[in-house]
Structure formats: structure tokens, C-alpha cells
Wavefront OBJ file of the C-alpha trace (Angstrom):
o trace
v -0.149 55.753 -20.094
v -0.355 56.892 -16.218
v 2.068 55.466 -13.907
v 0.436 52.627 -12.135
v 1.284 51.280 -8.656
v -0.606 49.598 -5.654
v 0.581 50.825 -2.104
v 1.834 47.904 -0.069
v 0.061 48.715 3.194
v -3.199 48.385 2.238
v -5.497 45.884 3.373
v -6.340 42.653 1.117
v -9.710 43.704 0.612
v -8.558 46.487 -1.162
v -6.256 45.298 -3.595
v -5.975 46.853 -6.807
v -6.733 50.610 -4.903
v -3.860 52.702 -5.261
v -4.839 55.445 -2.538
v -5.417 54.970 0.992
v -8.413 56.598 2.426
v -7.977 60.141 3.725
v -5.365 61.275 0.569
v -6.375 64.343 -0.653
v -6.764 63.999 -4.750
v -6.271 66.495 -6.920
v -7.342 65.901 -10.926
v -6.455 68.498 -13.467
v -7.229 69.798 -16.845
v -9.828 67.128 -17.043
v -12.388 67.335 -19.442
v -15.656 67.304 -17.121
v -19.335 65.587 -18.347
v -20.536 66.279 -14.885
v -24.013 64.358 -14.929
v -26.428 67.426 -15.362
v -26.896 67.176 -18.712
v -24.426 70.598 -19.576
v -22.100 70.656 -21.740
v -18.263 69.564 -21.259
v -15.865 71.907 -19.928
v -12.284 71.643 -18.439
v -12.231 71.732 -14.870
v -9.961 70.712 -11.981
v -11.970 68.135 -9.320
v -10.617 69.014 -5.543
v -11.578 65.638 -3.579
v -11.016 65.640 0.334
v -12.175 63.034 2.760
v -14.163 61.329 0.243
v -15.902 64.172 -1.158
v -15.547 66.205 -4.076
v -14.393 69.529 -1.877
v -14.429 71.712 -5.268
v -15.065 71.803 -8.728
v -12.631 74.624 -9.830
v -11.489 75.938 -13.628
v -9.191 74.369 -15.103
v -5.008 75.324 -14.482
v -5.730 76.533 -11.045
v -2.689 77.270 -8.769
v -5.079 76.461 -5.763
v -3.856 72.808 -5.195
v -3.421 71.824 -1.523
v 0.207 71.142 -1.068
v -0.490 67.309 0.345
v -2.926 66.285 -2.319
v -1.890 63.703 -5.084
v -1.854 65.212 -8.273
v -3.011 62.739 -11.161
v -2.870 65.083 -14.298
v -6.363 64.175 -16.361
v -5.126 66.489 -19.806
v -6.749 64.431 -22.610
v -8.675 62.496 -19.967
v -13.086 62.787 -19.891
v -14.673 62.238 -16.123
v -17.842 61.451 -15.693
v -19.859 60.480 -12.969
v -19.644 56.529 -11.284
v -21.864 54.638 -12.958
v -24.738 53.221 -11.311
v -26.139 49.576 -12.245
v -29.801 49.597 -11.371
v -30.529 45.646 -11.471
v -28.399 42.775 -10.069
v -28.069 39.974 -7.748
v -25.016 39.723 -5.626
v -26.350 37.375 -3.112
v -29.593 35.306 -3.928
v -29.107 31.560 -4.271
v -24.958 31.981 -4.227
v -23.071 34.644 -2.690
v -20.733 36.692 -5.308
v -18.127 38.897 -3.176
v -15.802 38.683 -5.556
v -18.494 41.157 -7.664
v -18.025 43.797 -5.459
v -14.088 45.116 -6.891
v -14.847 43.865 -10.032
v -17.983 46.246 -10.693
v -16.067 49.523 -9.414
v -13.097 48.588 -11.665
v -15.245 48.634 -14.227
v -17.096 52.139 -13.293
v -19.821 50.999 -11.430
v -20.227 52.574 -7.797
v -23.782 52.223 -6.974
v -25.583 49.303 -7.879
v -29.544 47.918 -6.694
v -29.305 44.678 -5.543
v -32.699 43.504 -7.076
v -33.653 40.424 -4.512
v -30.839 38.698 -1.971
v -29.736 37.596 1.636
v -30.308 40.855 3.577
v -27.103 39.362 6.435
v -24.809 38.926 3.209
v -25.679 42.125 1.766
v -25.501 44.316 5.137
v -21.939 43.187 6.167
v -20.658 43.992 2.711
v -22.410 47.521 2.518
v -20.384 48.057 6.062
v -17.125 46.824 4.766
v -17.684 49.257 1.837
v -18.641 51.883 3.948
v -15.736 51.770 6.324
v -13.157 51.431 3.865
v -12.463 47.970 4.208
v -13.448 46.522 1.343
v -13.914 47.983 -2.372
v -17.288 47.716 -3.270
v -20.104 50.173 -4.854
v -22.978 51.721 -2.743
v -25.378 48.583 -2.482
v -29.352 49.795 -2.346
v -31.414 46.872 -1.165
v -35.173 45.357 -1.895
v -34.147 42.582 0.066
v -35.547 38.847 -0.552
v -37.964 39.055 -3.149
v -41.560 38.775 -2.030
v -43.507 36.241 -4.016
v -45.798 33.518 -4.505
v -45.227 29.154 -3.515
v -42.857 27.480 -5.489
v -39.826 29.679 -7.056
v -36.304 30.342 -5.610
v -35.356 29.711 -1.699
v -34.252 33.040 -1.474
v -37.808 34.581 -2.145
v -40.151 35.259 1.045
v -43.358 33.254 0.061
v -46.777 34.746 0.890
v -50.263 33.520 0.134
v -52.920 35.769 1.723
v -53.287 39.610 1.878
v -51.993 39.854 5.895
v -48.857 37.342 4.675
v -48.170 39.991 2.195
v -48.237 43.046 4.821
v -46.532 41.230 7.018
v -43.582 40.355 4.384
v -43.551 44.472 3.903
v -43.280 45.138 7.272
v -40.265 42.390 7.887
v -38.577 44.264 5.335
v -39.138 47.604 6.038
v -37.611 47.252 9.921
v -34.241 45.676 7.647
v -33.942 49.193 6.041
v -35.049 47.926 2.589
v -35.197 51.173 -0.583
v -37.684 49.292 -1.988
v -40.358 46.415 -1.993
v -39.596 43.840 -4.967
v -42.349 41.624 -6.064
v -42.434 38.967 -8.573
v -44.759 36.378 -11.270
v -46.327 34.263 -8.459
v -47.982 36.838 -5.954
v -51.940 36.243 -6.001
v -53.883 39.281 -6.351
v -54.768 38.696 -2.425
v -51.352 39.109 -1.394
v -50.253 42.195 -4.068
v -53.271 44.061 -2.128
v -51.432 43.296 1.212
v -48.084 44.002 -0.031
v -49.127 47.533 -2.105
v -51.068 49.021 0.816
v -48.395 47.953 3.651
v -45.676 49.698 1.309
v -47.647 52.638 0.951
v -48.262 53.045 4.717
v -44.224 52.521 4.681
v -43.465 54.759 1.640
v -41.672 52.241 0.192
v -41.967 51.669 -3.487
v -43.520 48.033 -4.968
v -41.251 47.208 -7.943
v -40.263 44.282 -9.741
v -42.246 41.685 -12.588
v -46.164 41.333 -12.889
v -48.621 38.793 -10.798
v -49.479 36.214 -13.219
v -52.717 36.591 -14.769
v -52.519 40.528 -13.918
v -51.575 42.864 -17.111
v -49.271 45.609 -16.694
v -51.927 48.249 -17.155
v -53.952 46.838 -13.840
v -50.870 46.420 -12.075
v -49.737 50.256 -12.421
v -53.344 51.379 -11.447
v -53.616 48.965 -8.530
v -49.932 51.046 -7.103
v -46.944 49.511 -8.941
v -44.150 51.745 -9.306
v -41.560 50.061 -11.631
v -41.350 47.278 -13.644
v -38.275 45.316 -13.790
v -37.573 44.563 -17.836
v -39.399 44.833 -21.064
v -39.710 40.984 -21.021
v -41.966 40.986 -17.397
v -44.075 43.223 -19.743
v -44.392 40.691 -22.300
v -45.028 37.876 -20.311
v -47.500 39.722 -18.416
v -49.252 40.421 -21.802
v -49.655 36.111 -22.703
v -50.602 35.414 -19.058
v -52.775 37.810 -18.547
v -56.263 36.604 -17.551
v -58.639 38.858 -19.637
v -57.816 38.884 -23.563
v -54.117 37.275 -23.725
v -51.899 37.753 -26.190
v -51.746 35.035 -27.926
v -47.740 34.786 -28.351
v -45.042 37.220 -28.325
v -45.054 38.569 -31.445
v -48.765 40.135 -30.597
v -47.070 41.018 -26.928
v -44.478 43.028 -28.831
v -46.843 44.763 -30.802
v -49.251 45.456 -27.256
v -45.986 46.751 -26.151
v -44.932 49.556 -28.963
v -48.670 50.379 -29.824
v -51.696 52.253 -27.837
v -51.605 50.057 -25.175
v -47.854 50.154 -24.349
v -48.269 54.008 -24.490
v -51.128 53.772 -22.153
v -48.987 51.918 -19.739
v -46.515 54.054 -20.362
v -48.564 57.304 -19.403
v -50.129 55.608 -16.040
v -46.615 54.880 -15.211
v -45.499 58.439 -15.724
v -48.503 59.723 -13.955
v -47.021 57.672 -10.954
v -43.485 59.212 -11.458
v -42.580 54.732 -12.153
v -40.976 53.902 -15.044
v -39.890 50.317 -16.635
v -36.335 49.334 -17.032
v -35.813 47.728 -20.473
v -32.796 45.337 -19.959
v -31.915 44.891 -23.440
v -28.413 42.827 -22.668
v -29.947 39.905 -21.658
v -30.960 39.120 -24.909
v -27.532 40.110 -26.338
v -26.259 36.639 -25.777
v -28.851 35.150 -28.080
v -28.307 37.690 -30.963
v -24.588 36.883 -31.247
v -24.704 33.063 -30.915
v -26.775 29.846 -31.198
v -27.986 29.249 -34.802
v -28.902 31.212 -37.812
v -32.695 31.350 -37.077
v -32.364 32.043 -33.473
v -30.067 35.149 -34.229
v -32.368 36.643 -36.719
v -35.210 36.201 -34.141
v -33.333 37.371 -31.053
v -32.259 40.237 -33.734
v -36.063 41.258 -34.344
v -36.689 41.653 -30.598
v -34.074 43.750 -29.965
v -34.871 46.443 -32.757
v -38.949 46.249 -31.660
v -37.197 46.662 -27.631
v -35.703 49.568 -29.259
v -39.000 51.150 -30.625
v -40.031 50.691 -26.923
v -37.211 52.488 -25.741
v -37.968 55.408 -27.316
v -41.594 55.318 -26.352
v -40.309 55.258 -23.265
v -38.162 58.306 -23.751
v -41.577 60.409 -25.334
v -43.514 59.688 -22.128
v -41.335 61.350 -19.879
v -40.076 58.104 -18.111
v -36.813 58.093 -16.237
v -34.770 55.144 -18.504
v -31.940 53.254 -16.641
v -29.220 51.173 -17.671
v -29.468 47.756 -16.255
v -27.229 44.542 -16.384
v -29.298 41.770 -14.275
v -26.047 40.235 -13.449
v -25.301 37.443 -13.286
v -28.480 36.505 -14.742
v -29.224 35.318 -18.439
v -28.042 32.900 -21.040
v -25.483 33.341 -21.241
v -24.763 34.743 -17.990
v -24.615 38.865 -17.663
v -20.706 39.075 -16.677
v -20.265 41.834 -13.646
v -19.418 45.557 -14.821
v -19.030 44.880 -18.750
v -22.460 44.225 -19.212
v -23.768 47.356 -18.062
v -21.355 48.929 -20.576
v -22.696 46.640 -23.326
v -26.492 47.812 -22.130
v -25.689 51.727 -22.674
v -24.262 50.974 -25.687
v -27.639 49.189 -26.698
v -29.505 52.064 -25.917
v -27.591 54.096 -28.077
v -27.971 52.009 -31.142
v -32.047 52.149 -30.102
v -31.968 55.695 -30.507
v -30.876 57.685 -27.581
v -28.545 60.066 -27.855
v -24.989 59.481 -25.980
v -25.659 62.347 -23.474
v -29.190 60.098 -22.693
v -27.280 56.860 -22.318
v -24.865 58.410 -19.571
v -27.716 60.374 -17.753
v -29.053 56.579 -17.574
v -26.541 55.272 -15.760
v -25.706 58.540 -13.850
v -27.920 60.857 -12.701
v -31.493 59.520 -13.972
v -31.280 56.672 -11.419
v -29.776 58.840 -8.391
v -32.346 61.250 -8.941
v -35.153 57.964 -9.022
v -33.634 56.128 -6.059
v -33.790 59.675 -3.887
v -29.859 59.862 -3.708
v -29.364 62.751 -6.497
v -28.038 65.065 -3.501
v -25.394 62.819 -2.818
v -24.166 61.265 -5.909
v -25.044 61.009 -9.312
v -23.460 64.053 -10.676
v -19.645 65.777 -10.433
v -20.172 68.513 -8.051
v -19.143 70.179 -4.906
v -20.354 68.281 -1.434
v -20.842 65.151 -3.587
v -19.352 61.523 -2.583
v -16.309 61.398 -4.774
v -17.489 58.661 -7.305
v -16.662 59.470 -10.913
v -14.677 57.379 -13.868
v -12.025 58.980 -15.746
v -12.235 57.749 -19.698
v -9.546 57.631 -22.492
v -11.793 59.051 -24.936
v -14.974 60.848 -25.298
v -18.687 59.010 -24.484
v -20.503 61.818 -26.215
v -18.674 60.901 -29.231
v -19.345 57.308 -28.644
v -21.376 54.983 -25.921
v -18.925 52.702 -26.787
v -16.100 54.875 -24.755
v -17.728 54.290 -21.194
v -15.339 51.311 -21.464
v -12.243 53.020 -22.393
v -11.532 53.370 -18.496
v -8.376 55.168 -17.151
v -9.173 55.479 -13.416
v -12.064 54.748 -11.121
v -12.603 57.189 -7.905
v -14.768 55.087 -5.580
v -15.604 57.646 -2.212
v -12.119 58.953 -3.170
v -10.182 55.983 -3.439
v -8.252 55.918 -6.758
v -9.123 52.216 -8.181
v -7.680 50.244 -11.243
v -10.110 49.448 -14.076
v -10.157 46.507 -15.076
v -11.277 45.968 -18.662
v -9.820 43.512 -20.799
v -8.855 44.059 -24.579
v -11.135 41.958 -25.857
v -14.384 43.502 -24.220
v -13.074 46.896 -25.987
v -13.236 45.288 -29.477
v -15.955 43.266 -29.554
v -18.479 45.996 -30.679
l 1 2 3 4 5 6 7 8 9 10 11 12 13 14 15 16 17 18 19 20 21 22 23 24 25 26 27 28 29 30 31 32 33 34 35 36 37 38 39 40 41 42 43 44 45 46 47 48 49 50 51 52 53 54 55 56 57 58 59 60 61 62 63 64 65 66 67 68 69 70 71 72 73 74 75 76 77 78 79 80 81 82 83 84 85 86 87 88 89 90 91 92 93 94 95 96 97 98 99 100 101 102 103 104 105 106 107 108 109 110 111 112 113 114 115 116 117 118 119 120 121 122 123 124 125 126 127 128 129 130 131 132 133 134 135 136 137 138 139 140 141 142 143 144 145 146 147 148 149 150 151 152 153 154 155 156 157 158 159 160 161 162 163 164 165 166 167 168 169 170 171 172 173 174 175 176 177 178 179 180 181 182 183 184 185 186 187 188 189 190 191 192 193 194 195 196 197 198 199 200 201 202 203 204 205 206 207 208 209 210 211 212 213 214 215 216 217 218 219 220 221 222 223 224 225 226 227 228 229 230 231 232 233 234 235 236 237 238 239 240 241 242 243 244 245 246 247 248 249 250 251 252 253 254 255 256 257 258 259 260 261 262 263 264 265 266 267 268 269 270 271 272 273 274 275 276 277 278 279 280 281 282 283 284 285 286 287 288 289 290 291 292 293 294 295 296 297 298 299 300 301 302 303 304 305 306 307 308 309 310 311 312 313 314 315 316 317 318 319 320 321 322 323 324 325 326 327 328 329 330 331 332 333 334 335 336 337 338 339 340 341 342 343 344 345 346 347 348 349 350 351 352 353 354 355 356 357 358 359 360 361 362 363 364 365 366 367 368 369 370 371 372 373 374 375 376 377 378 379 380 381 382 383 384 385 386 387 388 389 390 391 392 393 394 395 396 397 398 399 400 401 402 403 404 405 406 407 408 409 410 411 412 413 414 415 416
């Protein structure tokens, strides 16, 4: 095991960093998965100011003389993992998220609908170094119909719905999240002010609207497999008439259909498998088997997923669910998921990696191990193309260059 230690000078924020900012790093011998979708090699990772300065072979003598050396022989690096859906400040605020996530590999996350204040200051503690956190992308309060949560903006009428978009665009949102109660008035507002903004309308599906309309009227994404479903029994014209005949709408010609108008649109849907984890491994004997069934139908949709073309991303919803998604672990327990649907390892990582950078218009930046890239990778015990299950076998976090404990506890690596 690596020597651990936790300089004394640094900030309380950033407890449980071992590097101050502006240390060179220096990793050798490393095993390197580096996000494109090559194979492995051994490589030494050269990160200055932040950034990973080169990407060099492996048992070069071209170390800087004031870089830390952490030796990585019989260690695997792979890009920081990015959690596409969760909620760090909707009806309750959850700072104490922010460590925990990068200790468990996540740097980038999409904060799926929260307080815009809340989530600005911590992006700019983050981003200054004074606080360990992941790269936070924003949709900002959820737009949505009367009646849900008080963090939602509410909006009846097409011009309350462009209006809403606008708000949001002047706060610097990525993307425009709508959700079940939006009338078909106010979606019209909402998807033509977001165009005229080039922002992206993600998120669930309008009541009484099926999934199909709702990609040709302009929606980009939908947020989980299970908006899909209920979008399928509310539907106005020809519901489903339960979930079993959703499920089958889902992994038959219509779900392909969807599928393809959603491709055609470069959109995608996340399938957020974990969230019915939970279910599958408690409650009673009837419940399991049911919550059992889903998951390996989800699975068939996964894969249909895969054979459109669509960009598939790992996604926690923390802390939603019930039980709740815990921070960091869950997104672990997700790509393991959908590896047992079908996807290969290398698939699972480029859906927490790369896949989403490349989606969210960031792949220059991060995403991927290479020269000029924010310094943001996870160095693992053992190998993730062997097994998903390894994600979680965490050595070291680099978060923008900062060296960062994991934090994983023994239980969450045997409970498989």
C-alpha cells in the first residue's frame, strides 16, 4: 500500500487532499486506459499546474526535478469519472457531496435541477482551489408545470415558458431541464426559446405527450428509462395500459423508433438502472422477483440503445430513490449494471468518461488522459477491463491535479 499523509497547511475545505495546488506530479509505469477507446499501454502522466503537461512512455528519465513522484507500477489510470444525473442542491443543500464524489472518482458531475446561488458559489470554490469538489454543469431549477417541488420554476403558458428559458440562459445554464407537468403550451415556449439560445431541452416527458412526439417536437435527452415508461401509460392517444405493455413499447418497434428519432437528433436517453437496485436486493420475495424482471427487460433496452448509435451514460440520480442513491458508490454500482446488461467493460468506462464529455461539449478539455487536458483521472488497484466491478478498487484520485484520498469502504467492494 502507498504511503498516505495529509499536509497540515491546507485549508479545511480540502481535507483529505494530500497535494497543494501548484505541485508538479509525476506518475510512473502506470498502466494507462486513457478514455479513447485504445488499448492499455504503460505510460508516465507529467501533470503541471493542473494539467496533464505530457503523456510520455513509460521509465522515462525526463522527470522534472520538483515534481512528486507517486510510482503507479501495478496501478490502472483512467480518466475521472463523470456522473451525468444528480441533485446537490434542490429542496436541501448537500456540500458535504462535493469531497465525497471525487474520493470516490467522480470529477464532473450534471447537476440535473437545483438552487443556481448554491450551486455557483460551490463551482467557484472548486474552481479556485478552495474547496474539493467535481466540475458542476448546471440546468438550473427545473422548469415545469403547477404543483411539484419548490425548487422547480412553474410556467403555464407558451411566453411563461420562453421567459423561464431566457431567465436561465443569462445564469449560464448547459442545458434546459424540463419535467411531467409542462402543458404542451408551455413545452412550445420553452423548445423554441432554447433553440434561439442553443441550449438543449432535456429531462422527463409532458404528461399526456409520448416520447416519440416529444423527440419530434425538439427534445434532446430523456432523463431515465422509467420517464419513458411513464410517458407510455400517460400518454393521451393509445396508453399503455400498465407497465408490463410500457416495457414491451420500450424494447420493441416503437422503442427503436424512438430510439432512431433520437439519434437523428444526436439526443440520447440515460437509462438509470441503480435506482431500481434498491428494490431488487430488499423488500419481499415478490417484489424482488418483479424489480428483478425490470432490470433484465432495462437491459434489453440498453443494448437497443447501444445498436442505434446513442451516446449511453452512467447515471446515479443521487440522492434520489428508495432507498436513497448514496453519493459516488452508486455510480460505480450503475457501470457495473451496464455491464451485466451486456456492454462490454471498455463501453461501461467510455460511459462514464469520454461518451458524456464528448455529449456535454467538454471532450477538449476532459474526458480522456491526454496532453493539454485538466488533470482528472483515478488510479485503480486492479484492472476495469477485466472487471466493471474494479472502478471501485480506487488507489488515488487526481482532481485538476490535486492528489485526493478515495474513500471507499470495504463493504461497498464486496457487496457484488
Amino acid at each position: 500500500m502507498l504511503l498516505r499523509f495529509v499536509a497540515v497547511l491546507l485549508p479545511p475545505l480540502l481535507f483529505g487532499c494530500t497535494q497543494p495546488p501548484g505541485v508538479d506530479l509525476w506518475i510512473d509505469n502506470v498502466v494507462l486506459i486513457d478514455g479513447t477507446g485504445r488499448d492499455p499501454f504503460e505510460a508516465d502522466i507529467w501533470i503541471h499546474d493542473g494539467r496533464i503537461e505530457r503523456v510520455l512512455p513509460a521509465t522515462t528519465d525526463l522527470i522534472p526535478d520538483a515534481a512528486r513522484r507517486l510510482p503507479g507500477a501495478g496501478l490502472f489510470a483512467i480518466p475521472g469519472l463523470w456522473d451525468m444525473h444528480v441533485h446537490l442542491a434542490e429542496d436541501e443543500d448537500h456540500p458535504e457531496a462535493l469531497s465525497v464524489l471525487v474520493q470516490h472518482g467522480v470529477t464532473t458531475v450534471r447537476d440535473m435541477g437545483g438552487h443556481l446561488e448554491t450551486l455557483h458559489r460551490w463551482q467557484s470554490e472548486i474552481s479556485s482551489g478552495d474547496r474539493i469538489g467535481p466540475d458542476i454543469l448546471l440546468v438550473g431549477p427545473t422548469i415545469n408545470g403547477p404543483g411539484d417541488d419548490s425548487y422547480h420554476l412553474e410556467v403555464s403558458t407558451e411566453e411563461e415558458g420562453r421567459t423561464a428559458v431566457q431567465l436561465l440562459a443569462r445564469e449560464g445554464v448547459d442545458q434546459i431541464k424540463i419535467h411531467r407537468l409542462v402543458s404542451r403550451e408551455a413545452m412550445r415556449g420553452v423548445l423554441a426559446q432554447a433553440e434561439a439560445e442553443g441550449l438543449p431541452v432535456v429531462g422527463h416527458i409532458p404528461r399526456g405527450m409520448g416520447a416519440l412526439e416529444a423527440c419530434q417536437l425538439g427534445m434532446y435527452e430523456v432523463s431515465h428509462f422509467t420517464a419513458m415508461l411513464e410517458a407510455s401509460v400517460y400518454r393521451d392517444v393509445e396508453p399503455a395500459e400498465g407497465i408490463g405493455p410500457a416495457l414491451e413499447e420500450l424494447v420493441g418497434s416503437l422503442g427503436q423508433e424512438i430510439f432512431a428519432c433520437l439519434a437523428e437528433r444526436g439526443g440520447t436517453v440515460t437509462p438509470n438502472l441503480v435506482i431500481y437496485a434498491g428494490l431488487a436486493g430488499a423488500g419481499d420475495e415478490v417484489t424482488r422477483n418483479m424489480t428483478t424482471r425490470l432490470l433484465d427487460r432495462l437491459g434489453e433496452a440498453v443494448l437497443l440503445l447501444r445498436d442505434a448509435g446513442l451516446p449511453i451514460f452512467a447515471v446515479s440520480d443521487s440522492p434520489g430513490g428508495d432507498p436513497p442513491a448514496p453519493w459516488g458508490i452508486s455510480l460505480h454500482d450503475e457501470m457495473a449494471l451496464l455491464q451485466k446488461a451486456g456492454l462490454s467493460s471498455m463501453e461501461v468506462l467510455l460511459s462514464a468518461t469520454s461518451v458524456p464529455a464528448r455529449f456535454m461539449g467538454r471532450l477538449d478539455e476532459v474526458g480522456t488522459i491526454e496532453a493539454g487536458k485538466q488533470a482528472d483521472l483515478v488510479l485503480l488497484e486492479e484492472n476495469p477491463l477485466m472487471d466493471t466491478w474494479n472502478t471501485r478498487r480506487i488507489s488515488w484520485v487526481v482532481s485538476r491535479g490535486m492528489l485526493v484520498e478515495p474513500l471507499l469502504s470495504a463493504s461497498a467492494l464486496e457487496n457484488r
